[in-house]
PAGU-740882 format. One line per 8 residues: number of its first residue (from 1); their letters; for each residue x, y negated, z of C-alpha. Coordinates in steps of 0.5 Angstrom, whole numbers, plus 500, padded with zeros to 3 digits. Layout:
% residues N
NUM = A = X,Y,Z ~ ...
***
This chain:
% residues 365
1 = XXXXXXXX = 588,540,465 ~ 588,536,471 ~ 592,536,477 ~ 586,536,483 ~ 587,529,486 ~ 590,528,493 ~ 588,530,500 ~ 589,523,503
9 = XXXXXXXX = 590,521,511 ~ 585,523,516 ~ 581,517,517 ~ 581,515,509 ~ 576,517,505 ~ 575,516,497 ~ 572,509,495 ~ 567,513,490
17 = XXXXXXXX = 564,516,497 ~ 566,509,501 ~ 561,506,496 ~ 555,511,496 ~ 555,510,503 ~ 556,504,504 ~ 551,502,499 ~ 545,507,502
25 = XXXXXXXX = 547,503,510 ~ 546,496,507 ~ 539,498,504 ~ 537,502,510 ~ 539,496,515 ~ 536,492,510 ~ 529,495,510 ~ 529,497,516
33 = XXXXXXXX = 530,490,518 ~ 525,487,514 ~ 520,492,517 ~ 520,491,524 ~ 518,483,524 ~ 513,486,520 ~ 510,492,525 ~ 511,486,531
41 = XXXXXXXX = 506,482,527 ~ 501,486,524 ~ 500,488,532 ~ 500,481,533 ~ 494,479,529 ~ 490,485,529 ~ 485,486,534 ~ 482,492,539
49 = XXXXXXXX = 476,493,534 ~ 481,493,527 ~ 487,498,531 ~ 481,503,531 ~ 482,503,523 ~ 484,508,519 ~ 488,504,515 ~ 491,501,521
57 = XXXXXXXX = 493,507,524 ~ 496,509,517 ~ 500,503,517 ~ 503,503,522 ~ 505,511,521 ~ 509,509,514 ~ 512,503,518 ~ 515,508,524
65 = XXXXXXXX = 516,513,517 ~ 520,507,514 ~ 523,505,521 ~ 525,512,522 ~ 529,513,514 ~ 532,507,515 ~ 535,509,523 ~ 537,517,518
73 = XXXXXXXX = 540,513,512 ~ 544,508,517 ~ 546,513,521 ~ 549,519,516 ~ 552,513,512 ~ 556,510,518 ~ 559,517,520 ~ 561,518,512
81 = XXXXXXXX = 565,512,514 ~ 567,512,520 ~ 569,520,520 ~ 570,522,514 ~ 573,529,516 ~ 567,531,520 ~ 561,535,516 ~ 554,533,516
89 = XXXXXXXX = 550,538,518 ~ 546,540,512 ~ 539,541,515 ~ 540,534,517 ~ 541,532,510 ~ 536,536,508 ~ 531,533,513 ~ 532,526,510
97 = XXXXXXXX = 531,528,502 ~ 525,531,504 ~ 522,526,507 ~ 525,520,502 ~ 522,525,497 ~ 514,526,500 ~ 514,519,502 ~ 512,516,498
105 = XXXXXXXX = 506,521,497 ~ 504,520,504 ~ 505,512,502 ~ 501,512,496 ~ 495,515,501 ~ 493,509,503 ~ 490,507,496 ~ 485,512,498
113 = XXXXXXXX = 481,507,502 ~ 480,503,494 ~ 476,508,491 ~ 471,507,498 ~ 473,500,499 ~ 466,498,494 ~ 462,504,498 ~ 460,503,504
121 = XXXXXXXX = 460,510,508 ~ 452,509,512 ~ 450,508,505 ~ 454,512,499 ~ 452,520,500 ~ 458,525,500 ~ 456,527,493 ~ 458,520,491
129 = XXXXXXXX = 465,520,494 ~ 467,527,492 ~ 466,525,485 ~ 470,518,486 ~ 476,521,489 ~ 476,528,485 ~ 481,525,481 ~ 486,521,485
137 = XXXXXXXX = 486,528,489 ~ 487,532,485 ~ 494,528,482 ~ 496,528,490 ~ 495,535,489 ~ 499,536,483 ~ 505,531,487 ~ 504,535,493
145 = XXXXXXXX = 507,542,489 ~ 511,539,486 ~ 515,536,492 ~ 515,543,495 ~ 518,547,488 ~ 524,541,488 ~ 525,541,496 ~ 523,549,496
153 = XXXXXXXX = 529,550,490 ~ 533,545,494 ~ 534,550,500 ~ 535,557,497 ~ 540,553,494 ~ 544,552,501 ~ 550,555,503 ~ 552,554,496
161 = XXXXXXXX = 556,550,497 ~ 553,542,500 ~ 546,539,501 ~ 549,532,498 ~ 552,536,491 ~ 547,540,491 ~ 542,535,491 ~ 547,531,486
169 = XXXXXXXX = 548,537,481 ~ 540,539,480 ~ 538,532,479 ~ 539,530,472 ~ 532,532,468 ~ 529,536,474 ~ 522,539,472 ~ 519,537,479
177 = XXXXXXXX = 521,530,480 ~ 520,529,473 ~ 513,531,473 ~ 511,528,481 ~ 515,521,479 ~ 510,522,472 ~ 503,523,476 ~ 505,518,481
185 = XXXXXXXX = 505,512,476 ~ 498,516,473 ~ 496,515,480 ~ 498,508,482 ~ 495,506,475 ~ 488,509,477 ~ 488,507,484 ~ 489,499,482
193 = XXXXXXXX = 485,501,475 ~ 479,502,478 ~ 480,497,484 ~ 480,490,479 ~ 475,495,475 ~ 470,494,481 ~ 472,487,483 ~ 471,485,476
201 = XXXXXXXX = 465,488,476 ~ 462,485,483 ~ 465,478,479 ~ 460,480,474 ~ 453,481,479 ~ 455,475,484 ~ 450,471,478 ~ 444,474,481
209 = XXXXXXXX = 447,473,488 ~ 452,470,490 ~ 456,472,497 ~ 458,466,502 ~ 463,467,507 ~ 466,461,510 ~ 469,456,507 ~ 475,459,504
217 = XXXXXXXX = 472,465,502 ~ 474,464,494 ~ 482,463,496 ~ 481,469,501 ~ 479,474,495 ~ 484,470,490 ~ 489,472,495 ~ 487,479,495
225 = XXXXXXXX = 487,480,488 ~ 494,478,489 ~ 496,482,493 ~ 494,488,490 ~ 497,486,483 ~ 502,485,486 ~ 503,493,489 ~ 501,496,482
233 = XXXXXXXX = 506,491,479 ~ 513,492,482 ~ 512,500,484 ~ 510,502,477 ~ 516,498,474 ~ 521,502,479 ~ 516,509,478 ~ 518,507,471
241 = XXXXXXXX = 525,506,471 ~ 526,512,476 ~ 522,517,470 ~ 527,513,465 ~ 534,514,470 ~ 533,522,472 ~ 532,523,465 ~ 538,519,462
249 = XXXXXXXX = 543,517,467 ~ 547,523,471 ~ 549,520,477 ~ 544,522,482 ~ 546,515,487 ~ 543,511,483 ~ 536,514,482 ~ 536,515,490
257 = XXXXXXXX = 537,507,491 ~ 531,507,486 ~ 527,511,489 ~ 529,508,497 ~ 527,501,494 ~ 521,503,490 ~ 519,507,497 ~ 520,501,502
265 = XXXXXXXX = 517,496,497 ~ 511,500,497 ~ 510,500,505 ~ 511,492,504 ~ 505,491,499 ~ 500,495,504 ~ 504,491,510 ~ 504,485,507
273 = XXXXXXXX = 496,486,505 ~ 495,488,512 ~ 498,482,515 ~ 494,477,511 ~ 489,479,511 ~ 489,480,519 ~ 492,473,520 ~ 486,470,515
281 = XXXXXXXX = 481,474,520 ~ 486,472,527 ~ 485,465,525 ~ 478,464,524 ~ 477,468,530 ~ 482,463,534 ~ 480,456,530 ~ 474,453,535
289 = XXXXXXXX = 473,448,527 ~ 472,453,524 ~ 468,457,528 ~ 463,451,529 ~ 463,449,522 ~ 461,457,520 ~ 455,456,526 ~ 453,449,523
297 = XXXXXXXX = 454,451,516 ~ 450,457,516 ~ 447,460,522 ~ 442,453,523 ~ 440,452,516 ~ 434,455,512 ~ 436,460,508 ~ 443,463,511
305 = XXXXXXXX = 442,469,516 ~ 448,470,521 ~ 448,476,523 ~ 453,479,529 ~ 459,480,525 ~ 456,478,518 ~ 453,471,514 ~ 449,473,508
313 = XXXXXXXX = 446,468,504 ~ 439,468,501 ~ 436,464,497 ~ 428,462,500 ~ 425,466,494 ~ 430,473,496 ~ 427,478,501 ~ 432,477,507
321 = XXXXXXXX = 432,486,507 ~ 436,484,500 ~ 441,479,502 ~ 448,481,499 ~ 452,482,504 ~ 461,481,506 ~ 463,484,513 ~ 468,479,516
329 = XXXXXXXX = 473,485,517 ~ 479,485,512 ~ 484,490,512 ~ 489,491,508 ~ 485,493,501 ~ 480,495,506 ~ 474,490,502 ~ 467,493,504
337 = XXXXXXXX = 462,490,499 ~ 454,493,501 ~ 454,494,493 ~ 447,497,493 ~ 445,491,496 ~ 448,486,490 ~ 445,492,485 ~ 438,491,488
345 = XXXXXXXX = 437,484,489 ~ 433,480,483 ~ 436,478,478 ~ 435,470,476 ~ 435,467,484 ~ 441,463,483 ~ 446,462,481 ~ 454,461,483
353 = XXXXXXXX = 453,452,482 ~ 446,453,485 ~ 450,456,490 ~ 455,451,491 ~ 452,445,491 ~ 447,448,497 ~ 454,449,500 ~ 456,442,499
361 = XXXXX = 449,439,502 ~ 449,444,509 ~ 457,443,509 ~ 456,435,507 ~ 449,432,510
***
């Protein structure tokens, strides 16, 4: 049997704690650094009308959720290196696991506006929206109770000894973060499903009429389109390897570096998205050329209506109360598309080189 090892100097601490620790502070500053320009610009590039929307509102939420875990992380870290011999109170360690637990689910909210993104509110009945989102809600749900069971079986558990061994102890193959971990994957690969679904779809139907919005519509949804493959992508590749680590690896650091990661790369995807899409709509609002161009282009022209904040396109034959419409506000996966409209409108008015080819005649006299 082996003797148990030595009690070391006060102010010393083992490197199988230094590590974890000190690994949990470099994620958390790291992170948490990256979110703050983040947060600057996306109240930089918005505007009054765009910080009353909810995923706005959202968005700036998880940042402050984000910026929060991280100040959490570094902070119980630094006291674990710098103090070894002073415990952590544990319903501070217990606060922080539930939160880096329900995050993601909270984060993963914002992908509700992709189910709604294709239906404009005044126009798609509740009966519609209750059928879009029976599903994705019902797997939130599933999430919801699964989080609690693990946070609830946690806490019953205290005082048997500490949170963090607890936490590293009921770890390996636990039935409640193997299912919520599982059901997160099923729901980003719904969410993103359906949205490339309904764009593909959109693509389909812009042959019987087509929807012009500036000159760089085209590279704004190839962006778009980018950018939420690339939210499906990276947090299904880290939900996998979470799945594949809770299940095979006992070590508990591991799994919550994981999972940490794969929280904070979400909140970049929607940021990301969101301050794109912001800066895209920034510039067209600052750029007098571009402005002059969308007023000459399309406003003065026989067949292009400009109306507030939208430009439709129709072709002379098409009924104006027909036209497919794009309004100009984009934020973050937010694209509201009048589908109705595109649904309606005859078939055979144009085609996408007729469209072009007007489009370089009134851009070109």
């Amino acid at each position: 049997m082996s003797a148990p090892p030595p009690v070391l100097p006060e102010g010393l601490n083992y490197i199988a704690v230094i590590i974890p620790a000190l690994t949990f502070s470099l994620l958390g500053a790291f992170f948490g650094g990256i979110l703050l320009p983040l947060l600057i610009f996306l109240f930089m590039f918005s505007t009054p009308a765009s910080r009353a929307h909810p995923v706005f509102v959202l968005n700036v939420c998880i940042v402050v959720l984000g910026l929060g875990l991280a100040a959490i992380n570094v902070g119980q870290e630094w006291s674990n290196l710098t103090t070894p011999n002073v415990a952590i109170p544990d319903s501070l360690t217990l606060a922080n696991i539930a939160l880096t637990v329900v995050s993601p689910l909270v984060i993963d909210s914002v992908l509700i506006f992709r189910y709604i993104a294709f239906y404009p509110r005044r126009a798609t009945p509740l009966s519609k929206y209750a059928q879009i989102l029976a599903f994705p809600l019902t797997i939130k749900t599933g999430r919801l109770i699964c989080d609690t069971l693990f946070l609830v079986n946690l806490g019953r558990k205290n005082g048997q000894g500490s949170i963090d061994v607890l936490a590293s102890q009921t770890w390996f193959r636990n039935p409640y973060l193997v299912s919520e971990w599982s059901l997160q994957i099923v729901d980003n690969v719904y969410a993103s499903s359906f949205f490339f679904w309904k764009l593909s779809s959109y693509y389909e139907k812009s042959q019987a009429t087509f929807i012009v919005r500036n000159r760089s519509l085209i590279s704004r949804i190839r962006g778009l389109f980018a950018i939420a493959l690339a939210n499906f992508v990276f947090p299904l590749f880290l939900n996998v390897t979470q799945v594949v680590l809770i299940t095979r690896d006992t070590n508990y650091a591991r799994g919550a570096e994981v999972l940490m990661a794969n929280m904070y790369v979400s909140i970049f995807g929607v940021l990301f998205a969101t301050v794109w899409a912001s800066g895209n709509a920034w510039g067209r609002n600052n750029s007098p050329q571009d402005q002059s161009a969308m007023h000459t282009t399309f406003s003065d022209r026989p067949g292009y209506l400009n109306s507030g904040n939208e430009i439709r396109f129709a072709k002379k034959t098409l009924n104006s109360s027909r036209t497919a419409t794009m309004p100009t506000h984009y934020l973050a996966m937010d694209v509201r598309v009048n589908q109705t409209a595109i649904s309606d409108a005859p078939t055979g008015t144009t085609s996408m080189s007729d469209v072009k080819g007007e489009r370089d005649e009134f851009a070109h006299p």
